[in-house]
C-alpha positions as CSV (number, residue, x, y, z in Angstrom):
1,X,65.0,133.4,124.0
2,X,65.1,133.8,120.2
3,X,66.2,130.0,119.3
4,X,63.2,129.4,121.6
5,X,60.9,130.9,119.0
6,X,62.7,130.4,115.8
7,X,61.0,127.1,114.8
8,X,57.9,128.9,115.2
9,X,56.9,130.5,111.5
10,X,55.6,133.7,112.8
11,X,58.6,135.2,114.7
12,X,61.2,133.7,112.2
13,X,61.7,137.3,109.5
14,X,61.9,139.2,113.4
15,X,64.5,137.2,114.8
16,X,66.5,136.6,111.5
17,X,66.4,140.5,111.8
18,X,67.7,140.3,115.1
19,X,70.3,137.9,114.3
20,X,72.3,141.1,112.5
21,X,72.7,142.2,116.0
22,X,73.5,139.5,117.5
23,X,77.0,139.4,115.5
24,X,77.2,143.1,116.4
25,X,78.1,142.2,119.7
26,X,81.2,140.7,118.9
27,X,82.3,144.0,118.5
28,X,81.1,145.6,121.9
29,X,80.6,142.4,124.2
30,X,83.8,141.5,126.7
31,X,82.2,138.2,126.6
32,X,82.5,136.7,123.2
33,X,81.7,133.3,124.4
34,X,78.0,133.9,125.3
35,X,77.5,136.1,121.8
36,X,78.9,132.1,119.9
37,X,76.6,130.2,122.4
38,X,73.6,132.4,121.7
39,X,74.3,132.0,118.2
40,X,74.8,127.8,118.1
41,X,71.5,127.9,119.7
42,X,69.8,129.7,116.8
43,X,71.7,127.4,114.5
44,X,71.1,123.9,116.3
45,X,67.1,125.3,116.2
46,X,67.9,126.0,112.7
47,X,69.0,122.7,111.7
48,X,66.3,120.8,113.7
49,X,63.5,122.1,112.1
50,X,65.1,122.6,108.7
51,X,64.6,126.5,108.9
52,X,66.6,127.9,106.1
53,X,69.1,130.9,107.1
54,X,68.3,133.9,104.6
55,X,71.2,133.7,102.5
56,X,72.2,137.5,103.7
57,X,72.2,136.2,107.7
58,X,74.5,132.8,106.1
59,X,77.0,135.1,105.0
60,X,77.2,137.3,107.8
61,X,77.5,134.1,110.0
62,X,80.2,132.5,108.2
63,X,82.3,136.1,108.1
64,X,81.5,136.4,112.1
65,X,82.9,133.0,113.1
66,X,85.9,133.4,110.1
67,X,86.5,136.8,111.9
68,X,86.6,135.2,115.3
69,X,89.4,132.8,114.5
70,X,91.7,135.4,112.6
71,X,90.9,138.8,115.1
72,X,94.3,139.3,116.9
73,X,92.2,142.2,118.8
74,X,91.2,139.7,121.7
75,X,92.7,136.2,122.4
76,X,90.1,133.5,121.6
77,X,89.3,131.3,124.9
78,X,89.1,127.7,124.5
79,X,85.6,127.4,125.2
80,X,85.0,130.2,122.2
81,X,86.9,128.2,119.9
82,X,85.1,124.9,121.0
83,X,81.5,126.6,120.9
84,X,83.1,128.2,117.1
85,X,83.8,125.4,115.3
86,X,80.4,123.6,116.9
87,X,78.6,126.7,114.7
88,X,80.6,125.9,111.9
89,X,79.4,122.4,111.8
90,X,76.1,122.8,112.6
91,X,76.0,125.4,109.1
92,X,77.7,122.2,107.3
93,X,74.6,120.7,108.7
94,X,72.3,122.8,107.0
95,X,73.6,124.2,103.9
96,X,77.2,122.4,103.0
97,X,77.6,123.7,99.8
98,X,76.8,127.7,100.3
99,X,79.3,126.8,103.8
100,X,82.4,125.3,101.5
101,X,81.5,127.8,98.6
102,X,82.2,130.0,101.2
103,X,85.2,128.6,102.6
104,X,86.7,128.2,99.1
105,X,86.3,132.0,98.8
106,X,88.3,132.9,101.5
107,X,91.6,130.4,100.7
108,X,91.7,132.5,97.8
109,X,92.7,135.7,99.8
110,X,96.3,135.7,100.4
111,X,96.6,136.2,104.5
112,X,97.9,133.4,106.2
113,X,95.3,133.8,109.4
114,X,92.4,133.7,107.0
115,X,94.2,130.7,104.7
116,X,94.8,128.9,108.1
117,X,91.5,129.6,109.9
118,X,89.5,128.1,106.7
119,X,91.8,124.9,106.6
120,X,90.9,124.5,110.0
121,X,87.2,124.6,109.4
122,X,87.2,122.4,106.8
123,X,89.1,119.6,108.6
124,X,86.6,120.2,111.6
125,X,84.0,119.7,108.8
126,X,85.7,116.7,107.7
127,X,86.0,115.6,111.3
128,X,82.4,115.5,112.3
129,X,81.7,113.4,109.2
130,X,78.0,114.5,108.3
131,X,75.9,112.7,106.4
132,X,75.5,116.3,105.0
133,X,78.9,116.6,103.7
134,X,80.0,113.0,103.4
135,X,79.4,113.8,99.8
136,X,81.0,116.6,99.3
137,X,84.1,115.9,100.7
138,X,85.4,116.0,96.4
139,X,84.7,120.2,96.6
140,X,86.2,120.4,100.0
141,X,89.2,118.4,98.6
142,X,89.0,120.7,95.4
143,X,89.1,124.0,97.8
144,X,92.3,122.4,100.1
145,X,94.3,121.7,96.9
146,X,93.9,125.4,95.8
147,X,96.0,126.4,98.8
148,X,98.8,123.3,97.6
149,X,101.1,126.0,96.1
150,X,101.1,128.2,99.1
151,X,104.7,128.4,101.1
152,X,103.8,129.9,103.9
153,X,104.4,127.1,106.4
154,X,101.6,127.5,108.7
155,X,99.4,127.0,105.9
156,X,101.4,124.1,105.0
157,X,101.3,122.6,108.1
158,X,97.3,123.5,107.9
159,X,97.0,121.9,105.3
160,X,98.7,118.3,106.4
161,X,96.3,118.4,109.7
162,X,93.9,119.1,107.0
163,X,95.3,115.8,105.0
164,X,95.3,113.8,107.9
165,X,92.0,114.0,109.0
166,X,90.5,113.6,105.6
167,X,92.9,109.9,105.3
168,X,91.8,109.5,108.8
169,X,87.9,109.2,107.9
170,X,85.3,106.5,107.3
171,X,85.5,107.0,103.8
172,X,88.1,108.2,101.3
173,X,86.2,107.4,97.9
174,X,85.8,110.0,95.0
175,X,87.1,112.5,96.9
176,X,91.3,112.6,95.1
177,X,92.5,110.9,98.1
178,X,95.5,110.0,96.2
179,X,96.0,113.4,95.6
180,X,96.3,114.4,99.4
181,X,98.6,111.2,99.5
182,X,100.8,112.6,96.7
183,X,101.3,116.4,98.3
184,X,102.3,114.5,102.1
185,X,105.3,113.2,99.7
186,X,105.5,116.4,98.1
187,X,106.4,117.8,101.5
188,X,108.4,115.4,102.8
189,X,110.8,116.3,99.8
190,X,110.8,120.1,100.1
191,X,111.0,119.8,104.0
192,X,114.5,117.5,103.5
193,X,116.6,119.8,101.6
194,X,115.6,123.3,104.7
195,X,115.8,120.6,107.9
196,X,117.4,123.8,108.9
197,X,114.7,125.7,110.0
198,X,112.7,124.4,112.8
199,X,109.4,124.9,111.0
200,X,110.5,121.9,108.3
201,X,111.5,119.8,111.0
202,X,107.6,120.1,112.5
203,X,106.2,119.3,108.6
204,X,108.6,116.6,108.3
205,X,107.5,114.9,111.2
206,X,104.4,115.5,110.6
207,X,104.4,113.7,106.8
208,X,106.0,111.0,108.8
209,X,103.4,110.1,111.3
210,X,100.8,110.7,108.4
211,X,102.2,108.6,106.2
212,X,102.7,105.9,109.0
213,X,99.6,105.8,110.5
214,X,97.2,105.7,106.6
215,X,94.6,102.9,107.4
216,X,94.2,101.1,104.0
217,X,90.9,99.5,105.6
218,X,88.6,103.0,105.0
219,X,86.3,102.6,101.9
220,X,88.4,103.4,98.7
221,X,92.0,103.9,100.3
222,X,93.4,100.7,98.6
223,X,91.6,102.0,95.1
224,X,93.0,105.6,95.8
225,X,96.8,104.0,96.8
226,X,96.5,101.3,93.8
227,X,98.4,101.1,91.1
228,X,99.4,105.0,92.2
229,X,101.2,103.6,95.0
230,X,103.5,102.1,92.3
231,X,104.9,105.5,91.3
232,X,106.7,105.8,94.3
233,X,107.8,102.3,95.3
234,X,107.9,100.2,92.1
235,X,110.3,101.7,89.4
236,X,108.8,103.1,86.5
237,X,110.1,100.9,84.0
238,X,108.0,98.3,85.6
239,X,104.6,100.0,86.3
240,X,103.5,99.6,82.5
241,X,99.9,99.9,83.5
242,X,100.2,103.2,85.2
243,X,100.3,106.2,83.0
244,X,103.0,108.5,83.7
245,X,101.9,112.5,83.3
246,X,102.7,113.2,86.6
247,X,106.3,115.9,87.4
248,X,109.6,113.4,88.4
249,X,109.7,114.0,92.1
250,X,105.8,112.4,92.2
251,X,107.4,109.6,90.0
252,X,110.7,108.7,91.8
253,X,110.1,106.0,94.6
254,X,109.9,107.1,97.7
255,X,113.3,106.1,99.0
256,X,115.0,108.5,97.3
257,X,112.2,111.3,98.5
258,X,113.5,110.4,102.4
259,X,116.8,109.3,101.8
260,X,118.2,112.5,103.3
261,X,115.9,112.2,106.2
262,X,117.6,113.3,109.7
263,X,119.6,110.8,111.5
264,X,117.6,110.6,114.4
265,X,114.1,109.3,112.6
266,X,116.4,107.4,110.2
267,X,115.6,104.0,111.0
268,X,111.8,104.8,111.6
269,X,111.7,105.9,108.3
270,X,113.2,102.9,106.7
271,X,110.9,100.7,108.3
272,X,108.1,102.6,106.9
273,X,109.2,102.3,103.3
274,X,109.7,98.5,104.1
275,X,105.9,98.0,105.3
276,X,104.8,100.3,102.3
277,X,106.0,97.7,99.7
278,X,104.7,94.8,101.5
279,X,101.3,96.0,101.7
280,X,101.5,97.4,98.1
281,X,102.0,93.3,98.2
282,X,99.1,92.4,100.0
283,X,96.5,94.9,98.5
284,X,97.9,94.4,94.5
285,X,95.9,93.0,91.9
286,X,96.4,89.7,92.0
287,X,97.5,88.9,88.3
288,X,100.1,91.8,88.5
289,X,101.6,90.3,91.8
290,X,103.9,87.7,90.5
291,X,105.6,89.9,88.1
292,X,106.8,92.4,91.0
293,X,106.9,90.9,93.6
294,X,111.1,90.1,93.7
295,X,112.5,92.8,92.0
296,X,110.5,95.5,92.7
297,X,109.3,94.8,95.9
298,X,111.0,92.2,98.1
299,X,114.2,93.4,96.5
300,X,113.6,96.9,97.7
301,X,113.0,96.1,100.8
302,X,116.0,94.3,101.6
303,X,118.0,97.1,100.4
304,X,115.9,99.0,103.3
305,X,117.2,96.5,105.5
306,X,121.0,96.0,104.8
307,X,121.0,99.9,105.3
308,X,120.1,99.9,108.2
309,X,120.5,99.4,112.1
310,X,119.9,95.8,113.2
311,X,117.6,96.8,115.8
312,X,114.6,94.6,117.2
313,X,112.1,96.8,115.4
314,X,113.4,96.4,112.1
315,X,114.0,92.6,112.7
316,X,110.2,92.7,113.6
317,X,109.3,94.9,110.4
318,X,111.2,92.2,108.2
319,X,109.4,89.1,109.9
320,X,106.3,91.2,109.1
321,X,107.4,92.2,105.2
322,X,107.9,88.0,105.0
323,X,104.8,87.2,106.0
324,X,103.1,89.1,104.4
325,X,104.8,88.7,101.1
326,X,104.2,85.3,101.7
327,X,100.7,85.2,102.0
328,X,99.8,87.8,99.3
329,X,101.9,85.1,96.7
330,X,100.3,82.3,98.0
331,X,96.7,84.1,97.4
332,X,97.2,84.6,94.1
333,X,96.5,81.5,91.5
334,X,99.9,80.3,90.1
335,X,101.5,80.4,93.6
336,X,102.0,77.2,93.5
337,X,104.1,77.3,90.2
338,X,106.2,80.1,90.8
339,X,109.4,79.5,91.9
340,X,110.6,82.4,94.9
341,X,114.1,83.3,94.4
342,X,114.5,85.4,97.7
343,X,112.6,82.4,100.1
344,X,116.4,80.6,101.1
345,X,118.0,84.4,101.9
346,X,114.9,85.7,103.7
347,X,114.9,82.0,106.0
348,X,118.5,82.7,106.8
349,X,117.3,86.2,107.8
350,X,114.5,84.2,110.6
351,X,117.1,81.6,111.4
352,X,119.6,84.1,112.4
353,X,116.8,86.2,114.1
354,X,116.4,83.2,116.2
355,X,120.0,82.3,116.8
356,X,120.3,86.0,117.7
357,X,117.7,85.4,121.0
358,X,118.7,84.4,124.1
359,X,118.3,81.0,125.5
360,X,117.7,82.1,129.6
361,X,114.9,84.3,129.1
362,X,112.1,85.1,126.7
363,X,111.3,89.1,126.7
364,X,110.9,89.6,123.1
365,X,108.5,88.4,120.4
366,X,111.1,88.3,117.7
367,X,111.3,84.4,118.3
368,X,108.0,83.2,118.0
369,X,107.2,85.7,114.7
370,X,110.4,84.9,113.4
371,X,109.1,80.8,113.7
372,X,105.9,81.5,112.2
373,X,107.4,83.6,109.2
374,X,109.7,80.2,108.5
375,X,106.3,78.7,108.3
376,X,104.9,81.1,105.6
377,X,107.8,80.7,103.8
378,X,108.0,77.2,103.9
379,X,104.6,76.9,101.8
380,X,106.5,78.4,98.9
381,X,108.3,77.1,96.2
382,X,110.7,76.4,95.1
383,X,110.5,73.0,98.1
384,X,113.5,72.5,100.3
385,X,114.8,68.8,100.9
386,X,114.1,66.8,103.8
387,X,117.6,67.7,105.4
388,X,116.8,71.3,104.9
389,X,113.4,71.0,106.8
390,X,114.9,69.2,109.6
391,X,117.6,72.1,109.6
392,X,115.0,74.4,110.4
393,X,113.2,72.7,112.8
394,X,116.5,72.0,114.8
395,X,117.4,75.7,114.7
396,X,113.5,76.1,116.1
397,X,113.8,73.3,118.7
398,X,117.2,74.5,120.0
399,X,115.8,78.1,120.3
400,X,113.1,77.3,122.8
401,X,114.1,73.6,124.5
402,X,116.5,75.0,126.9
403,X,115.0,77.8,128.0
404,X,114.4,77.7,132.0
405,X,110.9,76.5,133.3
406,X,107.9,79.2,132.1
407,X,107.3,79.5,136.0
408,X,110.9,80.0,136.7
409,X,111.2,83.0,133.7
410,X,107.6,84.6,135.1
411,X,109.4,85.3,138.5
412,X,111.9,87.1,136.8
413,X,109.6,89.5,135.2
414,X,109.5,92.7,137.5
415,X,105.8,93.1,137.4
416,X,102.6,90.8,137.3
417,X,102.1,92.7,133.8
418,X,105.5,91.5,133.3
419,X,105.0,87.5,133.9
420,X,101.8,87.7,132.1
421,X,104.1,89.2,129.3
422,X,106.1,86.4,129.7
423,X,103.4,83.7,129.5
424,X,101.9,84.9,126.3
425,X,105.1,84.6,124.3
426,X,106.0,81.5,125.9
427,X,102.6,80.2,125.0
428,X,102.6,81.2,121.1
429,X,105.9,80.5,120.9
430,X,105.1,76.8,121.7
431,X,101.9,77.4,119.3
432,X,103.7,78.8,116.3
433,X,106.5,75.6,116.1
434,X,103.3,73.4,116.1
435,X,102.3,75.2,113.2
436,X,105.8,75.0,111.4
437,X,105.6,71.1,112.0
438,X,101.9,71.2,110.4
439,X,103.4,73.1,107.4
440,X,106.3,70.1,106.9
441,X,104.0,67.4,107.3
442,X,101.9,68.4,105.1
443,X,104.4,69.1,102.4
444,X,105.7,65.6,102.8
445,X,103.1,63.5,104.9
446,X,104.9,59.9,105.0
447,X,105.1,58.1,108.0
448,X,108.4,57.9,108.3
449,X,108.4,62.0,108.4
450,X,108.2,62.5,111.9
451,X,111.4,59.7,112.1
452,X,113.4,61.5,110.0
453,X,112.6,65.1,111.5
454,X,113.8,64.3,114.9
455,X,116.7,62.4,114.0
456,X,119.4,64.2,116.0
């Protein structure tokens, strides 16, 4: 009844009187559910008609919901905690500064239930991404990193949910995102040396899947990673346009931050690092590219890759490093005078990748990326010879000539999902040596190329 009459101007002083005893009942009611929905009526009213809370009834709000996650008097239902954190964004909707002033406030008191209840909030603020507070994601940032020191590890853990919705949103511009980046590694680093305790196991993995799943596609996450990024996976030495004030374990690359990583996650950690540097490749400026781009980058990620398990997923995460190497050198402007010292190693890598695939059946897309990667690299310098062209297209050739009739291969495929499986990599498989011939003949387009190719 009282959000019924809020928006009109006469009743508003009475029912913001009444709202005091509305969060009395949260005291006294059984029901704690109906108190919340009674009060995200008042507040959805509220924000509709831009009716200012009193800045006394704000405060009392904001301490009644805070209270509500932290009370270990009475369990909190899920459809409490739902209705909750609905009130908490709907006063993000109306006043987002006095609501995060607020919030700040509280991470400063040291009790881990208040400390975790106000990281929550603010990633649910985060979350709903208001227009309201799309802007002020800087001072929620700025109230999160006052809690960076804490060791407490449900507030660390708080904190990376906290992290991972923020990296997670349409937008990470002006708002420290490499900062947030920087403490995931942080973690990662203290979690290694206490794997332990169960708790550091649950943050590691938790760094892990953050760090895996950062979408350099949202609005100022390449400016944020770039030349930052750098510090971690480019040795210092080399990163002369980065400035350095930042303690040694944010410097060191990030190999030696997981290298002690449990055995079990090993391998998934390793390809990881190897798609890190290959879309530090991809997303570097372009005149800085050429000067990195073996050593520091390509380099590292073959170390990655002779340390590790010769599994399909790492053969997949090398064919991906190539090509994408290979297209962020060929983007840049004296592509095609620099001269690629790691192209004849890394087309040994996809020729044995191929050799490695079986010749009755065609399960796996190693064969058909591992063709196409030959093709990226072959638009590199420094040029192979004729005889070294028509080596790799032999090794192609022979990988998918004798394998049985497509129709013959779809039968053996358990499912219909399975032949259709089947069918797509037989069909790009075919598509992606027509694009490696396209790439020779148009490095040498004589007419006598096509004689000289398939001279066997």
């Amino acid at each position: 009844m009282m959000s019924l009459l809020l928006h009109k101007e006469e009743y508003q002083d009475q029912i913001f009187e009444q709202m005091s005893w509305l969060l009395e009942q949260y005291k006294e009611s059984t029901d704690d559910f109906h108190v919340t929905k009674s009060l995200s009526q008042l507040l959805e009213v509220s924000g509709e008609y831009k009716i200012p809370l009193p800045k006394k009834n704000f405060q009392a709000i904001c301490s009644a919901l805070l209270n509500q996650f932290c009370s270990q008097a009475k369990p909190l239902s899920m459809e409490n905690h739902t209705e909750l954190v609905y009130c908490t964004v709907q006063l993000a909707r109306s006043s987002p500064d006095d609501l995060i002033a607020f919030l700040h406030s509280q991470l400063k008191i040291e009790k881990e239930a208040v400390r975790v209840a106000s990281l929550n909030l603010l990633r649910a603020i985060v979350g709903a991404d208001l227009p309201e507070t799309r802007l002020k994601k800087f001072l929620i940032v700025k109230a999160v990193k006052s809690t960076f020191s804490d060791q407490n590890a449900m507030v660390r853990k708080a904190v990376l949910h906290f992290i991972q919705r923020l990296l997670s949103s349409e937008s990470v511009e002006n708002c420290a995102a490499w900062d947030m980046v920087a403490h995931v590694f942080r973690e990662f680093s203290v979690s290694t040396s206490k794997l332990a305790f169960p708790e550091e196991n649950t943050i590691q993995a938790l760094c892990i899947d953050i760090l895996q799943c950062l979408d350099i596609s949202v609005t100022g996450m390449t400016q944020a990673l770039w030349p930052r990024l750098l510090e971690y996976v480019v040795p210092a030495q080399y990163t002369v346009s980065v400035e350095y004030d930042r303690p040694y374990v944010e410097r060191k690359p990030a190999m030696f931050l997981m290298k002690d990583y449990h055995r079990g996650r090993r391998g998934k950690t390793r390809s990881t690092l190897m798609l890190a540097y290959s879309g530090v490749a991809v997303h570097a400026p372009k005149d800085q590219l050429l000067s990195r781009v073996e050593a520091d980058i390509t380099g590292s990620i073959l170390l990655h890759y002779r340390a590790s398990c010769q599994d399909m997923d790492l053969k997949l995460t090398l064919i991906r490093n190539v090509m994408e190497i290979s297209y962020a050198i060929l983007e840049t402007r004296d592509s095609q005078e620099f001269e690629f010292s790691y192209k004849l190693e890394l087309l040994g890598y996809m020729l044995d990748f191929i050799k490695q695939e079986p010749l009755d059946s065609l399960a796996s897309p190693v064969r058909y990326k591992a063709i196409l990667a030959i093709g990226h690299l072959s638009k590199l310098k420094p040029s192979l010879t004729m005889e070294e062209n028509r080596e790799l297209l032999d090794q192609c050739l022979r990988s998918l000539f004798p394998l049985p009739p497509l129709e013959m291969m779809k039968e053996e495929g358990e499912t219909a999902k399975d032949a259709l499986h089947i069918q797509s990599i037989y069909v790009r498989s075919l598509e992606a040596l027509g694009k490696l011939m396209e790439t020779l003949l148009e490095e040498a387009p004589t007419v006598d190329w096509f004689q000289e190719m398939f001279k066997f």
